[in-house]
FIMARVEX-971589 format. One line per field, with one value per residue (C-alpha): residue number from 1; residue in one letter; chain; x, z, y. Coordinates in nm, 4 decimals. Layout:
nr <- (NUM_...);
rest <- (A_...);
kette <- (A_...);
X <- (X_...);
Z <- (Z_...);
Y <- (Y_...);
This chain:
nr <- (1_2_3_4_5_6_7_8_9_10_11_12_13_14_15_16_17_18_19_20_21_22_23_24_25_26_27_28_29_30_31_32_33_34_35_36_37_38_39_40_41_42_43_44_45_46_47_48_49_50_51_52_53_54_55_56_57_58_59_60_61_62_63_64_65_66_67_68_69_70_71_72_73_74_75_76_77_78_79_80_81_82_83_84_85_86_87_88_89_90_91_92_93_94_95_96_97_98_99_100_101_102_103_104_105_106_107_108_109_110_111_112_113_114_115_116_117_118_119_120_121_122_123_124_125_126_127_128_129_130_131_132_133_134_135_136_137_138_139_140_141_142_143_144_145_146_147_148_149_150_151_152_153_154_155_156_157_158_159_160_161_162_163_164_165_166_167_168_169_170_171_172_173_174_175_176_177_178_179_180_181_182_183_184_185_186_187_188_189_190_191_192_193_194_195_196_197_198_199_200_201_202_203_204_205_206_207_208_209_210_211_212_213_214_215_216_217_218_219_220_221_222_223_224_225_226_227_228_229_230_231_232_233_234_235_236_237_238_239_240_241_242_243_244_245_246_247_248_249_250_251_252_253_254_255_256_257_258_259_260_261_262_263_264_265_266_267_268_269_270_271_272_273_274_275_276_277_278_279_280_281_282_283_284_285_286_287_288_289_290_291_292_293_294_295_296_297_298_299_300_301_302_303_304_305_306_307_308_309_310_311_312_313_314_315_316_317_318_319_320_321_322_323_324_325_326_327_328_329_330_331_332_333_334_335_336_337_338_339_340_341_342_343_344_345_346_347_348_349_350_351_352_353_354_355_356_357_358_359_360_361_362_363_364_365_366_367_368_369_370_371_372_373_374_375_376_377_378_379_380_381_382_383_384_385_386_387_388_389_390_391_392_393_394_395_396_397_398_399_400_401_402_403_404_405_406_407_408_409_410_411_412_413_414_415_416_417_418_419_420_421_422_423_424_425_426_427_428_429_430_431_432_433_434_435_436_437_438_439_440_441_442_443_444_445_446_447_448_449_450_451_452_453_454_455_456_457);
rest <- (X_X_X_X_X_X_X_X_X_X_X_X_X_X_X_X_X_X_X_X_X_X_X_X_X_X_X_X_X_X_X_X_X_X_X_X_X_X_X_X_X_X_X_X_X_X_X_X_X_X_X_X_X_X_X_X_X_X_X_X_X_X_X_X_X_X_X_X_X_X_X_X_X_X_X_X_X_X_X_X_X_X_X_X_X_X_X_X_X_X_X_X_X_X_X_X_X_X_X_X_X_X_X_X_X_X_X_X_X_X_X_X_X_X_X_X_X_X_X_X_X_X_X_X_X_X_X_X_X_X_X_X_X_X_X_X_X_X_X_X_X_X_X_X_X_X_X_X_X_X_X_X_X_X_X_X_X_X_X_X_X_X_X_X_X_X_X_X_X_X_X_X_X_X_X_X_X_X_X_X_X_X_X_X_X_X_X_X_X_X_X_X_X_X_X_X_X_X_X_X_X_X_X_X_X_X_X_X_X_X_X_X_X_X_X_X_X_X_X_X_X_X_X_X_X_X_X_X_X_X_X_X_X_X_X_X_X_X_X_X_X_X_X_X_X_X_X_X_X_X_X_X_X_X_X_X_X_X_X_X_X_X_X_X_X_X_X_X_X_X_X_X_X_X_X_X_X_X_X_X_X_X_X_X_X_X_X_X_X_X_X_X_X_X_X_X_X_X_X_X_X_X_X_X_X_X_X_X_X_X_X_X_X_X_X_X_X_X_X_X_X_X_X_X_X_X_X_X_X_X_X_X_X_X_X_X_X_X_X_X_X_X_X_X_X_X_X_X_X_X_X_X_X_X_X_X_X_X_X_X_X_X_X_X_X_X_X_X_X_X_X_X_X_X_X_X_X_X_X_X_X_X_X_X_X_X_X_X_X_X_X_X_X_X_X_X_X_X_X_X_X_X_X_X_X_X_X_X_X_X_X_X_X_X_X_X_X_X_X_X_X_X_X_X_X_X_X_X_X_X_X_X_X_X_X_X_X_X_X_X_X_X_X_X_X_X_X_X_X_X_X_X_X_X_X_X_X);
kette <- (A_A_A_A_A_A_A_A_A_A_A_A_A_A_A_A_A_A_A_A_A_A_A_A_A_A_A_A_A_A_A_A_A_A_A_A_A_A_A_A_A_A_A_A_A_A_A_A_A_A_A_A_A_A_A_A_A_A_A_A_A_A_A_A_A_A_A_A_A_A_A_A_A_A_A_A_A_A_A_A_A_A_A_A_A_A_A_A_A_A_A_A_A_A_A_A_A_A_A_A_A_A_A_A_A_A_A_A_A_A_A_A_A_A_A_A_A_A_A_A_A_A_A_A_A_A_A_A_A_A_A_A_A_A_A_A_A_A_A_A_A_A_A_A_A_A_A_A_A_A_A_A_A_A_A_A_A_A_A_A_A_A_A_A_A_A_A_A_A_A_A_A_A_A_A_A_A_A_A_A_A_A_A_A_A_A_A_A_A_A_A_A_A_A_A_A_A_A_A_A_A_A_A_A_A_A_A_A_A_A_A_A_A_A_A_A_A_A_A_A_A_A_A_A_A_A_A_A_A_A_A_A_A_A_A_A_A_A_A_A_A_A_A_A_A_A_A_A_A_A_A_A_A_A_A_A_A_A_A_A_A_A_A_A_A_A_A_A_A_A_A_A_A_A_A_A_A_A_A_A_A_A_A_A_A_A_A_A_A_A_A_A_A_A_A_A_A_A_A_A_A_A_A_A_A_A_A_A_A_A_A_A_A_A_A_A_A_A_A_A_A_A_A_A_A_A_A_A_A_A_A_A_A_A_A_A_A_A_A_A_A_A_A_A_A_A_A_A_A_A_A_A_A_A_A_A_A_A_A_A_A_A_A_A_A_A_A_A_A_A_A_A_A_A_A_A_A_A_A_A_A_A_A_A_A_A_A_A_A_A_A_A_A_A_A_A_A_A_A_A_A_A_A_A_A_A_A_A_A_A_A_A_A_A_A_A_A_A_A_A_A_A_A_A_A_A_A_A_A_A_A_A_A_A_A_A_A_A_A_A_A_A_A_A_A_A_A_A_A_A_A_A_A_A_A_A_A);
X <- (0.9049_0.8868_0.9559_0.6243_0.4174_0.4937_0.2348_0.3631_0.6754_0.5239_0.3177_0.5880_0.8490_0.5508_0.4512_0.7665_1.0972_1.3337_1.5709_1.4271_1.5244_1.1998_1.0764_0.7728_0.4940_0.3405_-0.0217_0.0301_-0.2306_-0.0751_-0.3091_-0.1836_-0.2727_-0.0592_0.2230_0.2683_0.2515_0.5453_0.7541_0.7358_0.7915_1.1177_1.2423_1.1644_1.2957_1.6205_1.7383_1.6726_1.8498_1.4891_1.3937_1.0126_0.7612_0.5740_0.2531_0.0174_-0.3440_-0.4316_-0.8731_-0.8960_-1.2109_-1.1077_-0.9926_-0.6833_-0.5761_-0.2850_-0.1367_-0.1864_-0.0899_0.2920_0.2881_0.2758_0.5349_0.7717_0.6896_0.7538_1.0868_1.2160_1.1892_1.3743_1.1183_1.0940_0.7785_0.5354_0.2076_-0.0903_-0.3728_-0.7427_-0.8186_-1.1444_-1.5204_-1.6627_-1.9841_-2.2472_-2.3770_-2.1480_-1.8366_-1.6987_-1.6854_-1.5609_-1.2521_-1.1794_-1.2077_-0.9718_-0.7286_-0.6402_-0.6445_-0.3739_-0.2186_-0.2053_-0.0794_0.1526_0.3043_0.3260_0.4705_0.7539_0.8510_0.6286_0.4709_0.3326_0.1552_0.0957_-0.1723_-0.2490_-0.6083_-0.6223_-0.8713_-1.0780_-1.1238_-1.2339_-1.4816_-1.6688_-1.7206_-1.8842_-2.1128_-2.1922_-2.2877_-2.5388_-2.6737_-2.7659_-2.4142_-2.2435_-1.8848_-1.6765_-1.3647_-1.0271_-0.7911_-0.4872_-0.3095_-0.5025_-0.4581_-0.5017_-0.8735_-0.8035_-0.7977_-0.5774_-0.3850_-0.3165_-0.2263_0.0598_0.0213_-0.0920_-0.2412_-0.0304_-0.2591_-0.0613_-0.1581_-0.5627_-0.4196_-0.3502_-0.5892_-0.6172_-0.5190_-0.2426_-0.1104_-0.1376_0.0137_0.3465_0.2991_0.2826_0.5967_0.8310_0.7035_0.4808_0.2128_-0.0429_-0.3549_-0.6795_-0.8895_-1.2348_-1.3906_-1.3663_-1.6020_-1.8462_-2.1341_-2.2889_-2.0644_-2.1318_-1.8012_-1.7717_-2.0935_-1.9804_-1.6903_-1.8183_-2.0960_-1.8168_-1.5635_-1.9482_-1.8848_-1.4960_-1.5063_-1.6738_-1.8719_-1.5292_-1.5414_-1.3777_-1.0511_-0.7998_-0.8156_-0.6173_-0.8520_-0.8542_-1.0630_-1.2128_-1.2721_-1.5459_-1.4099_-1.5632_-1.3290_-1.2297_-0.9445_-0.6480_-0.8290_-0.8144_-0.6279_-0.7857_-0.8309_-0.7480_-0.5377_-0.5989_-0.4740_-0.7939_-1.0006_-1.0033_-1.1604_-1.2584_-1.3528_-1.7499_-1.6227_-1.4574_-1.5679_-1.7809_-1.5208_-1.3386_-1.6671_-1.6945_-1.3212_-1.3147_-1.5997_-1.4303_-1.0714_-1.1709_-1.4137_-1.1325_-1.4373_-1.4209_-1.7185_-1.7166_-2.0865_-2.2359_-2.5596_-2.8190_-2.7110_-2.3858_-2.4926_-2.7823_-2.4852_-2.2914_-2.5885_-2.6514_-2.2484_-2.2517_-2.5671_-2.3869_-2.6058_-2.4623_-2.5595_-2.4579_-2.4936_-2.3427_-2.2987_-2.0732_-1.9990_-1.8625_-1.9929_-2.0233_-2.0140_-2.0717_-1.9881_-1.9147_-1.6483_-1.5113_-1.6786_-1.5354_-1.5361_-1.4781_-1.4838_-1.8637_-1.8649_-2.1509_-1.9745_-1.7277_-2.0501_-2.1361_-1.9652_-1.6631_-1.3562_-1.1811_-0.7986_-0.6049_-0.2441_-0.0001_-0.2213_-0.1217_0.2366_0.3501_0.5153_0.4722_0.6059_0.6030_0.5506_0.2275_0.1395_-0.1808_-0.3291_-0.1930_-0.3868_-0.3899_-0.6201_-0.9122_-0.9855_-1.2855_-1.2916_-1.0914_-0.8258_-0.9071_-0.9518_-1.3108_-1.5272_-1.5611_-1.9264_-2.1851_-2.1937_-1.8447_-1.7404_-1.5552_-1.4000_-1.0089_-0.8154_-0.4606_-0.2050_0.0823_0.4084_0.6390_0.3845_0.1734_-0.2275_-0.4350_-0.6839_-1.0428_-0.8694_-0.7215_-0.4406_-0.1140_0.0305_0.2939_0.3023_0.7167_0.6110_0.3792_0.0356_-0.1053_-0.4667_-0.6252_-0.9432_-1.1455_-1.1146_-1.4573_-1.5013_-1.1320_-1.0695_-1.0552_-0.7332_-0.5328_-0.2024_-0.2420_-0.0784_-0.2913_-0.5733_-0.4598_-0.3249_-0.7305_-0.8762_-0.7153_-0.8915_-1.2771_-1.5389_-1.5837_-1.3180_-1.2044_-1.4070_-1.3062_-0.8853_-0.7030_-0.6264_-0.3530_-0.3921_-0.1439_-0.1389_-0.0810_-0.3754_-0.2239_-0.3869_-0.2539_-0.3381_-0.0386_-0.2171_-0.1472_0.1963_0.4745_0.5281_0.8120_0.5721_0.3764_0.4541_0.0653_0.0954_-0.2403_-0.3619_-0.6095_-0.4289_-0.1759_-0.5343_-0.7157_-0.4251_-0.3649_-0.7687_-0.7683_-0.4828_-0.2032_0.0286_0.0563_0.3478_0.5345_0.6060_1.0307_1.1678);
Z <- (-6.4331_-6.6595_-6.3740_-6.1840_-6.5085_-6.6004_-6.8261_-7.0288_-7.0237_-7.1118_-7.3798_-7.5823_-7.4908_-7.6752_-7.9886_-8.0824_-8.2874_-8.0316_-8.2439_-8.5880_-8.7375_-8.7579_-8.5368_-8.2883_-8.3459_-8.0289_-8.0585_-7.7915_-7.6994_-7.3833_-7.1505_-6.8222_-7.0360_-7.3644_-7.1679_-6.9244_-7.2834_-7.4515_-7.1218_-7.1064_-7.4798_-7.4951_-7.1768_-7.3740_-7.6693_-7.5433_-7.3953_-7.7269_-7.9095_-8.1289_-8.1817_-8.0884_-8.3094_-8.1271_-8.3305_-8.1816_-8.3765_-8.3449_-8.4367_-8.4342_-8.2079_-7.9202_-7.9683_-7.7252_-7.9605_-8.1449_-7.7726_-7.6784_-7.9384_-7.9234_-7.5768_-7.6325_-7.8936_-7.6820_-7.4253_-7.6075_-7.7392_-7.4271_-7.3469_-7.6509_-7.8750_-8.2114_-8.2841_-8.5155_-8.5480_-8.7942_-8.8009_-8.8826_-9.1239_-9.3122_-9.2125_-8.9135_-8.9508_-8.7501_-8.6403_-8.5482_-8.4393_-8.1779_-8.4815_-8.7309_-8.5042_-8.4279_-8.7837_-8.9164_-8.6036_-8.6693_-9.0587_-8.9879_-8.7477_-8.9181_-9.2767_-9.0731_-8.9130_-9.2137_-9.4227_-9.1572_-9.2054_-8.8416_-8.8779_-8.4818_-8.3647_-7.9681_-7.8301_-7.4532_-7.3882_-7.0380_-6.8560_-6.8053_-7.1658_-7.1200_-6.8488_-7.0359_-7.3460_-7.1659_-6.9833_-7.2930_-7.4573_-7.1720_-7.2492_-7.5712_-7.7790_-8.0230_-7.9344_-7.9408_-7.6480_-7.7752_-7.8449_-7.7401_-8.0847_-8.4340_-8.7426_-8.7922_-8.8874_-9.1364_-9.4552_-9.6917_-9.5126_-9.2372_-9.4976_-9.3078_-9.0139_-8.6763_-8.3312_-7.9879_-7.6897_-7.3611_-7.0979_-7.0855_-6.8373_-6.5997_-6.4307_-6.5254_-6.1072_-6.1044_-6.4139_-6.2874_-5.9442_-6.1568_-6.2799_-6.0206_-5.8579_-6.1542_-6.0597_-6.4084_-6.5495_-6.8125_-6.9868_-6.8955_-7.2318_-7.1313_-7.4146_-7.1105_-6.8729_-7.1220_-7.0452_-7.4187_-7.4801_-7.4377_-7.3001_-7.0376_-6.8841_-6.8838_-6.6976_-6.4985_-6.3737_-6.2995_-6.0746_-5.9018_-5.8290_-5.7669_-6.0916_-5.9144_-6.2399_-6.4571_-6.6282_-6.9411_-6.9967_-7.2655_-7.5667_-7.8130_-8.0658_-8.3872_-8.4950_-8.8256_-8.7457_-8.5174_-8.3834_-8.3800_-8.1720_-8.3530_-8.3354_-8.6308_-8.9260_-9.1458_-9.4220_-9.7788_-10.0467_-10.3042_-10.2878_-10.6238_-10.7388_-10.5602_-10.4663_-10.2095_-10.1210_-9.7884_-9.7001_-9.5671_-9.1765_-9.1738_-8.8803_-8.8845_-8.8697_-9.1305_-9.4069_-9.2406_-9.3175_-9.6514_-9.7762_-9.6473_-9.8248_-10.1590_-10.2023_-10.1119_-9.8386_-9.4805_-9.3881_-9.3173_-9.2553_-8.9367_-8.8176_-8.9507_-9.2557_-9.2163_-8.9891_-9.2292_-9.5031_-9.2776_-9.1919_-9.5765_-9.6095_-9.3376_-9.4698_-9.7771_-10.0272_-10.3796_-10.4282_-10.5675_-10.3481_-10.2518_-9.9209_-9.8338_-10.1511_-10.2099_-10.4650_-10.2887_-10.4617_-10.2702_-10.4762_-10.3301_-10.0678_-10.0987_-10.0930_-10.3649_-10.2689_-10.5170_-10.5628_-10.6743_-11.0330_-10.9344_-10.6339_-10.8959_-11.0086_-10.5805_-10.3703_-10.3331_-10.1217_-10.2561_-10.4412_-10.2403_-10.2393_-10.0336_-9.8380_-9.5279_-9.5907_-9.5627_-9.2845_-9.2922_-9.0624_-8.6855_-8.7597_-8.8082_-9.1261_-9.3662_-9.6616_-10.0328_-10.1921_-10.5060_-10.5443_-10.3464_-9.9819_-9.7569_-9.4164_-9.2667_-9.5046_-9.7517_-10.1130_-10.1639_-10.3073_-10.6551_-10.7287_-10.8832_-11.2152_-11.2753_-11.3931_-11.6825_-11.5550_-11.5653_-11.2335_-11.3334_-11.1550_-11.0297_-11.1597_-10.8587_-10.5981_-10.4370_-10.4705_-10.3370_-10.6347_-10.5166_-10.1802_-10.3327_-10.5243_-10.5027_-10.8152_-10.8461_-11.2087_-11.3431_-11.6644_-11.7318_-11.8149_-11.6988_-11.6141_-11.4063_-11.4928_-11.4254_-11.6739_-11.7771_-12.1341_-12.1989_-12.2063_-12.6253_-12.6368_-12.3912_-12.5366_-12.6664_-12.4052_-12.1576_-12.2997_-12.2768_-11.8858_-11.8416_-11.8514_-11.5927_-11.3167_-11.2459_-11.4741_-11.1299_-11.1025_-11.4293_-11.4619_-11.1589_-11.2593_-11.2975_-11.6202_-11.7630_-12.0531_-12.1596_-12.3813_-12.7007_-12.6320_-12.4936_-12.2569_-12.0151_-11.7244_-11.4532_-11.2682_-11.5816_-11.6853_-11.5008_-11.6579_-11.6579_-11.6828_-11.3435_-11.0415_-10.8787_-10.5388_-10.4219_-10.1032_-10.0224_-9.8921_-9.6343_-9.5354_-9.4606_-9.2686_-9.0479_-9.0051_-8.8984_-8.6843_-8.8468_-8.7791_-8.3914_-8.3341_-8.5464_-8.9357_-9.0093_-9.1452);
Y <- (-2.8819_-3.1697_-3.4039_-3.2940_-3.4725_-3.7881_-3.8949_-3.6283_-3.7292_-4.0909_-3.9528_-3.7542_-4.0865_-4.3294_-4.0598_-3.8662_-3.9790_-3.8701_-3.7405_-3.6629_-3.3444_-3.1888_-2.9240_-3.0151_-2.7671_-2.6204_-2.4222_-2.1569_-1.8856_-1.7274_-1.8916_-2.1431_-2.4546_-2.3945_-2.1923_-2.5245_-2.7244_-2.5062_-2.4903_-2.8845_-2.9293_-2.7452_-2.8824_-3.2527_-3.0940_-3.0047_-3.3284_-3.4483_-3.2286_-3.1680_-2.7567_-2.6128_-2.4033_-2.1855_-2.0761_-1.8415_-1.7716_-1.3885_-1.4630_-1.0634_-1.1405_-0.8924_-0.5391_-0.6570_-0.9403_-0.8070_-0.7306_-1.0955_-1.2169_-0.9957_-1.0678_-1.4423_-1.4041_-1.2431_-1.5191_-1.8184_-1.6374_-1.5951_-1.9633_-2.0547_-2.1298_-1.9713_-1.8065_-1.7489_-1.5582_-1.6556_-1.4485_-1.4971_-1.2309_-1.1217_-1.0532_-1.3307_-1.5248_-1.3901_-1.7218_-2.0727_-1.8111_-2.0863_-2.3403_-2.1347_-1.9865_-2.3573_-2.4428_-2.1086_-2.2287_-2.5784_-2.5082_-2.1985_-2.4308_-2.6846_-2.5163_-2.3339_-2.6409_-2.8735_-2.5941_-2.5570_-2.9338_-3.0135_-3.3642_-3.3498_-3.0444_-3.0445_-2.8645_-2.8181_-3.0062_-3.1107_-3.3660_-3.0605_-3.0085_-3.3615_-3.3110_-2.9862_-3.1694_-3.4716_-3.2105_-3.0538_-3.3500_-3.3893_-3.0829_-3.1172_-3.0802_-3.2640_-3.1511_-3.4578_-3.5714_-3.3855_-3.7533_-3.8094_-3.8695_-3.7836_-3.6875_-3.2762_-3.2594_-2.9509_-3.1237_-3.0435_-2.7941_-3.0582_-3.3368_-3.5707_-3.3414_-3.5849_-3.3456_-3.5037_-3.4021_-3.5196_-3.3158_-3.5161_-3.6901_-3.3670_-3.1486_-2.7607_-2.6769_-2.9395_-2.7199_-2.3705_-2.4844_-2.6144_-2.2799_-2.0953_-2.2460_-2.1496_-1.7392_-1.7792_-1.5721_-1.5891_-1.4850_-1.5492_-1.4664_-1.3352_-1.5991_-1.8375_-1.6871_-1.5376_-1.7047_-1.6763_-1.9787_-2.3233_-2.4070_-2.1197_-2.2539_-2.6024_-2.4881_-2.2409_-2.5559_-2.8145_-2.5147_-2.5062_-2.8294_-2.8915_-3.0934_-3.3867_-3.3700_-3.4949_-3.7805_-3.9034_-4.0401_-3.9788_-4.1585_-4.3401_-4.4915_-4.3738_-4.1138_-3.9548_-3.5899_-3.6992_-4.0366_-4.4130_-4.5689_-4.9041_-5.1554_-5.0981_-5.1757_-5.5144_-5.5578_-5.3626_-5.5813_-5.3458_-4.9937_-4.8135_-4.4811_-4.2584_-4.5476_-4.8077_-5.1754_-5.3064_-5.6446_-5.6788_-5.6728_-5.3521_-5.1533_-4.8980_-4.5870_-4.7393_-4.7058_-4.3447_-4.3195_-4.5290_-4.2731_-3.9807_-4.0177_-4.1588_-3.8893_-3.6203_-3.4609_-3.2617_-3.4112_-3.7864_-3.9593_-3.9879_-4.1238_-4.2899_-4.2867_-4.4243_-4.7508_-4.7819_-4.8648_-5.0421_-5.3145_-5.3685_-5.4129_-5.6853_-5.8505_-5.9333_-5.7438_-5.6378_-5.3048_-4.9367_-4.6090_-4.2833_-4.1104_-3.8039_-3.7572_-4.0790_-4.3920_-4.7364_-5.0708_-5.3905_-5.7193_-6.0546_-5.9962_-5.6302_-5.2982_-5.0647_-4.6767_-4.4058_-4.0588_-4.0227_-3.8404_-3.5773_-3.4395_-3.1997_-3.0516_-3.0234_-2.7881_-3.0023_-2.9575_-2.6453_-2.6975_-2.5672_-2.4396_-2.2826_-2.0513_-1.8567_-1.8364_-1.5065_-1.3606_-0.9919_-0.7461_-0.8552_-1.1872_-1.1995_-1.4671_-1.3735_-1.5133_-1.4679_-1.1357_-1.3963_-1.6310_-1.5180_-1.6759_-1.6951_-1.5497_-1.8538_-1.7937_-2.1438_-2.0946_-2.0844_-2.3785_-2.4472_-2.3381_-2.5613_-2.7513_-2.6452_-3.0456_-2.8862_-2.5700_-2.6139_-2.5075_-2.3378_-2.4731_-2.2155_-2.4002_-2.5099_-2.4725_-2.7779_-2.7802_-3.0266_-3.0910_-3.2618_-3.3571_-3.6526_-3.5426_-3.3139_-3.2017_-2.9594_-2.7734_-2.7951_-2.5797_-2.3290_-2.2729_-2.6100_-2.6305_-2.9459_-3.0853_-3.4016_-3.6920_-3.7177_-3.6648_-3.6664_-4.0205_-4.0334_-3.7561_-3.9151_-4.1055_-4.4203_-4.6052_-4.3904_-4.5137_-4.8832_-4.8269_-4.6605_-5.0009_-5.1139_-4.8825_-4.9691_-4.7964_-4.5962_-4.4610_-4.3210_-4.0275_-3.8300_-3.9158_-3.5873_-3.4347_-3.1996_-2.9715_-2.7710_-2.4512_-2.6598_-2.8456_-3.2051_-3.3821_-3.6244_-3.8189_-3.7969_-4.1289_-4.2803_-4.2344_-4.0388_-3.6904_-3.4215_-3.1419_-3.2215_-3.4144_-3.5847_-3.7760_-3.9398_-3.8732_-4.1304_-4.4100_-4.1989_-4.0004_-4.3414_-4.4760_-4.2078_-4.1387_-4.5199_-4.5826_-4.7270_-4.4092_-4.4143_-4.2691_-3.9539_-4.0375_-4.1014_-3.7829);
């Protein structure tokens, strides 16, 4: 089958490390779209000598759900794909359903992938896909093209993870003709026709009109959850531990980007508000401000973006750890019972004016503090906090190696304290008792570009 779609074949040939180790991760649902995506992936896969992860999301939306989602087990199976269930668990929000379930999918995807040793996860967008978003848009939404390469855009759980769309290129009735030649069947989920949703209209509206209405084209640029196409970005000027430095003629996704990472947020800016900064940065104008939760300082040639100290006492992004990781009977893959999750299976949000309030860390298991940092406990009864008001206990020689990071961005450092009352800065100095990986550079360089194909493993 592979043979009848080239620019698939291109796609995976231009993105993939042809014979790294690690699995490719494959989002499969049952329907013609994903089961065409799996069947070409393994048949890629095997002359490569690379193994497939099937993962199938059960968003216990339809009474029938559990059955589709065994059936698609069973499916990818006997292709030769292992397979995996994850399942949305816990009560629904009665209003925004579509973006929550896509939310809850790519962060279970995504965790589920990454967690499995996955650095590409391919999912089965088609130039269809394409077309209904562009006719939403002219209706009124804000739904944005699927790209052709991306970083996940479930932060943390999709840290290092990177999304490989190559079938934008192929029409939905090319693929279910390749499908129907091979004798295949699949599932057509009723959430496509239901005409309460935005998308089943759109594509109801364009198989009205043959899909003369398709425009769009796949795209490589880079993007930043919601993309601003730009050219790989210039060189930084500065690449601190949590903070970074751009030079004034940075384009405009790379502020959005710049604000995003080194504030450790979901949300980059958008809008207004974001070319408003951009057009005081390029008119050369020294100045202090904050946007998306990060602090911007413009002085002389660089802009200088931190973590802005306020946003721990804000609903920040919640720490999160190893959610979502165990497989229980049939497959299926839930959230811990320990800590507490929200509906889409996330640890929930630190609540307001909690600056102070220490996290515990879990020893030998990763958490993503602030969305900047990874540390992984190696003894007991550590708790994380932010530096602020801390500085005079650190060691000595952490003091000293302090005044070395901008005034900016000292407060929001991580902090240790253990049970006898020490307290260290891991940034600072290397430590036995806790191992603490920033984030922000490897998040800006994949939300920008630089990682266009998949990472060495």
């Amino acid at each position: 089958m592979i043979t009848s779609f080239p620019a698939f074949t291109a796609a995976l040939d231009r993105r993939l490390q042809a014979h790294a180790a690690a699995p490719l991760a494959v989002g499969f649902s049952g329907g013609g779209d994903s089961l065409a995506l799996l069947i070409l992936t393994l048949d890629w896969a095997h002359a490569h000598g690379r193994s497939v992860l099937s993962l199938t999301v059960d968003h216990q939306l339809n009474p029938a759900s559990a059955d589709w989602t065994a059936e698609a087990l069973a499916k990818a199976r006997a292709l030769g794909a292992e397979a995996r269930a994850l399942a949305w668990t816990g009560p629904k929000p009665a209003t925004g359903l579509s973006a929550a379930a896509r939310a809850a999918r790519h962060a279970l995807l995504a965790d589920a992938a990454r967690q499995a040793g996955a650095r590409v996860l391919l999912l089965g967008h088609t130039a269809d896909d394409l077309a209904e978003a562009a006719l939403m848009r002219a209706q009124g939404s804000t739904v944005p093209d699927p790209r052709a390469w991306s970083p996940s855009p479930a932060w943390p759980e999709g840290r290092g993870v990177f999304v490989l769309r190559p079938l934008l290129l192929v029409g939905r009735g090319e693929i279910r003709d390749g499908l129907r030649a091979r004798g295949e069947t699949w599932l057509d989920d009723p959430a496509n026709v239901d005409p309460r949703s935005a998308r089943a209209r759109a594509r109801h509206d364009l198989q009205q009109t043959d899909g003369t209405s398709r425009q769009g084209a796949a795209s490589d640029a880079p993007a930043v959850t919601s993309p601003i196409g730009a050219a790989p970005p210039s060189p930084l000027r500065g690449r601190g531990e949590g903070y970074l430095v751009l030079p004034r003629d940075a384009p405009a996704a790379h502020v959005a980007a710049a604000c995003l990472c080194a504030a450790g947020t979901v949300q980059p800016p958008r809008g207004e508000r974001l070319r408003r900064l951009v057009d005081r940065i390029r008119a050369g104008e020294t100045f202090t401000a904050t946007l998306a939760g990060a602090r911007i300082e413009a002085d002389g040639e660089g802009v200088w973006f931190f973590r802005e100290p306020g946003e721990a006492r804000r609903a920040g992004p919640p720490p999160m750890g190893e959610v979502s990781a165990k497989p229980t009977e049939g497959g299926l893959v839930e959230p811990p019972t320990s800590p507490p999750t929200d509906p889409s299976g996330r640890l929930p949000h630190r609540g307001r004016g909690d600056l102070a309030e220490p996290l515990a860390l879990p020893l030998n298991q990763p958490v993503v503090w602030d969305g900047r940092y990874e540390l992984t406990a190696a003894e007991p009864g550590l708790v994380v906090r932010p530096l602020q008001g801390l500085a005079a206990r650190l060691p000595l020689a952490q003091r000293r190696a302090l005044k070395g990071f901008p005034a900016a961005a000292r407060p929001s450092l991580p902090v240790l304290l253990a049970p006898d009352g020490t307290v260290t800065c891991p940034i600072l100095a290397g430590t036995k008792a806790t191992r603490a990986r920033c984030l922000v550079m490897d998040r800006f360089e994949a939300a920008t570009g630089r990682v266009d194909q998949e990472p060495a493993t």
